[in-house]
C-alpha positions in Angstrom: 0.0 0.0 0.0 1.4 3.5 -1.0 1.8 6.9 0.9 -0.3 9.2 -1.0 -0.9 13.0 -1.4 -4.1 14.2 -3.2 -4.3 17.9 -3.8 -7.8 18.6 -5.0 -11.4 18.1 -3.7 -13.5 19.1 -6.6 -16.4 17.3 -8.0 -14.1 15.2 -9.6 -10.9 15.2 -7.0 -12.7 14.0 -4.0 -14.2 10.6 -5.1 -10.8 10.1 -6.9 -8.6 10.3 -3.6 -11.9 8.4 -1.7 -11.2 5.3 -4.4 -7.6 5.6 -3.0 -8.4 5.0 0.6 -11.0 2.7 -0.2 -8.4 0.4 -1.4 -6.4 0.5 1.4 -3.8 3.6 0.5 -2.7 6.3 3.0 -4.1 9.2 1.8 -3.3 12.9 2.9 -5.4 15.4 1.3 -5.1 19.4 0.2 -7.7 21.7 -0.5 -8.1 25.5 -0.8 -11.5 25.4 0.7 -10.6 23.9 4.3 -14.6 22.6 5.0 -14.1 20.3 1.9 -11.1 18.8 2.8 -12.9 18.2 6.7 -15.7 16.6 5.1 -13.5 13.9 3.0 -11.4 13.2 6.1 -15.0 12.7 8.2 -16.5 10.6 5.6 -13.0 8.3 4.0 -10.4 8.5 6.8 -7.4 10.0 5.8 -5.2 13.0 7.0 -5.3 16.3 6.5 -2.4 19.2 5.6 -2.2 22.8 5.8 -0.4 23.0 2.9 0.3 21.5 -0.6 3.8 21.1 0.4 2.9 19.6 3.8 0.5 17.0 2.0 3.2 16.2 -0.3 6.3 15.8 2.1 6.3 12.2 2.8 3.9 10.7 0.1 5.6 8.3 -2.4 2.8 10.0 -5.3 1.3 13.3 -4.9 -1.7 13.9 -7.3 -3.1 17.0 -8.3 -6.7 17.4 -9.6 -7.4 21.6 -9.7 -8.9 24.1 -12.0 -6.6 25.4 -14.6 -2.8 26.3 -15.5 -2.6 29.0 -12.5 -4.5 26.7 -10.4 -1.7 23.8 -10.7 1.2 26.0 -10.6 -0.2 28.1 -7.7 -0.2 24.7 -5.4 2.8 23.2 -7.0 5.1 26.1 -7.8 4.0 28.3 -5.4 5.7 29.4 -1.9 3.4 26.1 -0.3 3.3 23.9 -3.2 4.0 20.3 -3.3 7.1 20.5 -5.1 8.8 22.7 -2.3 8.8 19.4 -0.4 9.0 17.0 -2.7 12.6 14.9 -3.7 14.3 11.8 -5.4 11.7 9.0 -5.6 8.8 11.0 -5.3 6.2 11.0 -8.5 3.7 13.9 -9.4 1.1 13.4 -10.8 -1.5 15.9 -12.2 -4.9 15.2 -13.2 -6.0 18.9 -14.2 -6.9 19.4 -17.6 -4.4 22.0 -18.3 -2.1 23.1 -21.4 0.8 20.9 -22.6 2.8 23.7 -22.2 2.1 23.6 -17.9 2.5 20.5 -18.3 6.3 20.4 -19.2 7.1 23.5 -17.1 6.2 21.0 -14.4 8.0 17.9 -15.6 11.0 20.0 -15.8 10.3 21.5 -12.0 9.9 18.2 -10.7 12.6 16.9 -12.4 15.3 20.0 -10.8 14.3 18.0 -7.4 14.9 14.9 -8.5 11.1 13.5 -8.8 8.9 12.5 -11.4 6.1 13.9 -13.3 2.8 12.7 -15.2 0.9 14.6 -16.8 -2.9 12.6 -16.9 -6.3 14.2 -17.0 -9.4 12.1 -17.0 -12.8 11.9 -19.1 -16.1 10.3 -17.9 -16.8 13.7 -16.0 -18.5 12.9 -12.3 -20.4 10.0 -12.5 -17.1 8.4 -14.1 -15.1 9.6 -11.2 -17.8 8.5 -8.3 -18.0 5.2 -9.8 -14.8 4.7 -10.6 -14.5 4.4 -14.6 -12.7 6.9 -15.7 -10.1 7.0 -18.9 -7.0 8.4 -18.1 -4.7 9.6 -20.8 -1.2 10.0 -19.4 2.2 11.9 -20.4 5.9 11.3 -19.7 8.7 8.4 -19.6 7.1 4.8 -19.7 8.9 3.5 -16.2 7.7 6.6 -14.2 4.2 5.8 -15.9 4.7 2.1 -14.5 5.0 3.6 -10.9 1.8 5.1 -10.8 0.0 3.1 -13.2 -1.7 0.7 -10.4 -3.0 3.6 -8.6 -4.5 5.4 -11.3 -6.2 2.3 -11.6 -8.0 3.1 -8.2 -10.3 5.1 -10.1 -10.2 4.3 -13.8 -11.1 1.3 -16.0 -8.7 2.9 -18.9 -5.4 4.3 -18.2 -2.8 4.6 -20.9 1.0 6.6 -21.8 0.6 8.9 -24.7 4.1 9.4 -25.4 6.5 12.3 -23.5 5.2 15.2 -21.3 2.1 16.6 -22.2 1.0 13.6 -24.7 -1.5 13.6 -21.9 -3.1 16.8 -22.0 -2.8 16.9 -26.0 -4.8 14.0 -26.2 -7.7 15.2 -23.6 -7.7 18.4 -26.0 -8.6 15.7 -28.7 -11.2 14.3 -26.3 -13.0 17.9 -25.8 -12.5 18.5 -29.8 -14.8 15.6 -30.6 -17.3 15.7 -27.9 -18.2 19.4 -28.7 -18.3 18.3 -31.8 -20.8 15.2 -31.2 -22.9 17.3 -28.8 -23.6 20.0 -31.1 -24.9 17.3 -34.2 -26.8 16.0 -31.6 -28.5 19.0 -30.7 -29.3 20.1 -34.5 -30.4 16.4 -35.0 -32.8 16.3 -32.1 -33.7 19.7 -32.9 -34.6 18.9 -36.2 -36.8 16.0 -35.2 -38.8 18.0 -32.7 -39.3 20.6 -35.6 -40.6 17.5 -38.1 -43.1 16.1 -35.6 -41.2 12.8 -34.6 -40.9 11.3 -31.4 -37.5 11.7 -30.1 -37.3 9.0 -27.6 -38.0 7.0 -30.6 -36.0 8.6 -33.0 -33.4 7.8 -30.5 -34.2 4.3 -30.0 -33.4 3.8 -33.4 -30.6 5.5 -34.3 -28.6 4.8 -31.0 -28.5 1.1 -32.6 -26.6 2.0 -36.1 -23.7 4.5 -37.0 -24.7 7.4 -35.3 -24.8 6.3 -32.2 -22.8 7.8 -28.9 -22.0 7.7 -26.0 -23.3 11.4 -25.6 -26.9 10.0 -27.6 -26.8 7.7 -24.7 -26.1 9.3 -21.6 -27.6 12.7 -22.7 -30.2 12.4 -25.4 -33.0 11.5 -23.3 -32.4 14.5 -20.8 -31.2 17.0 -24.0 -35.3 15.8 -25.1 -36.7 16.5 -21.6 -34.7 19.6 -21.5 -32.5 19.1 -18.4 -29.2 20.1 -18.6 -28.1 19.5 -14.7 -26.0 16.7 -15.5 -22.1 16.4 -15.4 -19.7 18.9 -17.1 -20.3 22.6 -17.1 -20.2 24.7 -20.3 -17.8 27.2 -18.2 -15.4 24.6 -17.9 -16.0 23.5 -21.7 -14.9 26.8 -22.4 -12.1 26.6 -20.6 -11.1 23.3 -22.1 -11.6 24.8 -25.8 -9.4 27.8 -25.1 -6.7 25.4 -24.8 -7.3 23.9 -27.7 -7.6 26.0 -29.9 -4.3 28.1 -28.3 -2.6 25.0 -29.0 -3.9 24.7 -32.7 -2.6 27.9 -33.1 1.0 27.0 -32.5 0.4 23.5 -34.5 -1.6 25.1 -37.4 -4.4 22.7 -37.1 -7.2 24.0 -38.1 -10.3 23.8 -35.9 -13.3 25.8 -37.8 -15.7 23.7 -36.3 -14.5 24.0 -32.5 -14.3 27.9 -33.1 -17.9 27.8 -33.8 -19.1 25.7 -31.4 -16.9 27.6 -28.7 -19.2 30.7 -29.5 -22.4 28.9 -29.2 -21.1 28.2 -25.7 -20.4 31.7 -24.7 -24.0 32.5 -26.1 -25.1 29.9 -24.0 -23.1 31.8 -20.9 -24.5 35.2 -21.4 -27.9 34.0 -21.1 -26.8 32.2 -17.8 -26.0 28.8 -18.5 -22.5 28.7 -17.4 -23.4 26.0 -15.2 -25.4 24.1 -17.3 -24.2 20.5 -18.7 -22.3 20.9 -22.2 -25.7 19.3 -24.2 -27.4 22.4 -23.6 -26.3 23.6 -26.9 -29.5 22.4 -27.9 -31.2 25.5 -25.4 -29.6 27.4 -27.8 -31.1 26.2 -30.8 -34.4 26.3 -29.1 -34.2 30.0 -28.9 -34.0 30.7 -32.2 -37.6 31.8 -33.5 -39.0 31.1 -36.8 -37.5 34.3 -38.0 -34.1 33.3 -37.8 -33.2 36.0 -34.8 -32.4 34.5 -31.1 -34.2 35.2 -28.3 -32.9 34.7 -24.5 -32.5 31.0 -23.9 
């Protein structure tokens, strides 16, 4: 059993680190709200720190699961972070869904104090994270991988190395590339039955069986019909994750006309207050257009 440091109690952070001590790992835990951190040492066990650096000073892995670049480098970099702490033997881990380029400013920080770095954010949003499926798509050299590889599996059912530093978070911009993608045909599709009289639950029936079916069609058609949109990840955080992409494409020169558009369909989205919403409420948006062609407040 391992000596472990988890450093971030978000939605998706806090059943991650529970999977941890659930099988039998000694977890210490980190987060900038205190109450959060009380409530996962109250309900799993566990210890808790002050500090990043304090959760992360005798823990053979230290993971990481926060909100952005500044996030990650705040409680790794920063005057308490994990890596003030942290030495030879010692693996970091970050789950954030961050840039590539964060990503191999920390490999090389870890790697001025002698530890190892992994760059691995997850997909399968909360549910996957509760119960314990997540995909992890992972960054850096294959034998620090193989350290940490078992523990990851704690919470996922897929876990695999991309290639070198920040193959992980290149990939995860993949992920979010195809999913905006899938969610906004979806919406225009569903859309489009509504507007020709069919029964959707039908309409889905049916075409979930042949080529166009999804894992989004599955887990969010039937809500998308019903006009819910309180489920899983939140169009802010979408937002987020497609700034990164396309900031990436722009160094690449891949071009991404479709994710441009779809990334201003979720800002519309935003100004009529859906941040929070789940990302299938693109279809909201469709819904507000009136026969006229002009949008209305969704």
């Amino acid at each position: 059993m391992a000596e472990v440091a988890f450093i971030g109690l978000g939605v998706m952070g806090y059943p991650m680190a529970g999977h941890l001590q659930a099988k039998g790992h000694s977890v210490t835990v980190y987060n900038r709200t205190r109450s959060k951190a009380n409530a996962w040492c109250q309900q799993h066990g566990g210890r808790l720190a002050e500090t990043p650096a304090a959760a992360a000073s005798a823990a053979e892995v230290v993971f990481t699961c926060v909100g952005n670049d500044n996030d990650i480098r705040s409680v790794t970099l920063g005057a308490d972070g994990a890596l003030k702490t942290m030495g030879p033997s010692q693996v970091l881990v970050d789950h954030t869904t961050a840039s590539a380029i964060v990503a191999r400013e920390l490999s090389h920080a870890a790697a001025a104090v002698g530890s190892g770095f992994v760059d691995a954010p997850v997909s399968g949003g909360q549910a996957g994270a509760e119960n314990g499926v997540l995909t992890v798509m992972c960054g850096g050299d294959e034998e620090t991988y193989k350290k940490v590889e078992g523990l990851i599996g704690c919470y996922a059912r897929s876990c695999r190395l991309l290639g070198e530093t920040g193959s992980g978070q290149l990939t995860k911009m993949v992920n979010q590339i195809c999913i905006a993608g899938l969610l906004q045909g979806l919406s225009e599709g569903l859309n489009f039955a509504d507007k020709a009289g069919l029964d959707g639950r039908a309409v889905l029936d049916v075409i979930s069986k042949g080529a166009a079916g999804s894992w989004q069609m599955e887990n969010r058609g039937v809500t998308m019909l019903d006009d819910q949109f309180e489920f899983g990840f939140a169009v802010d955080w979408m937002r987020k994750d497609l700034a990164i992409c396309l900031g990436e494409a722009e160094q690449n020169g891949a071009s991404l006309p479709v994710t441009s558009l779809i990334d201003q369909f979720y800002k519309d989205v935003q100004k009529s207050g859906g941040g929070r919403w789940d990302t299938s409420s693109l279809i909201r948006r469709l819904r507000s257009i009136d026969e006229g062609g002009h949008e209305t407040r969704i």
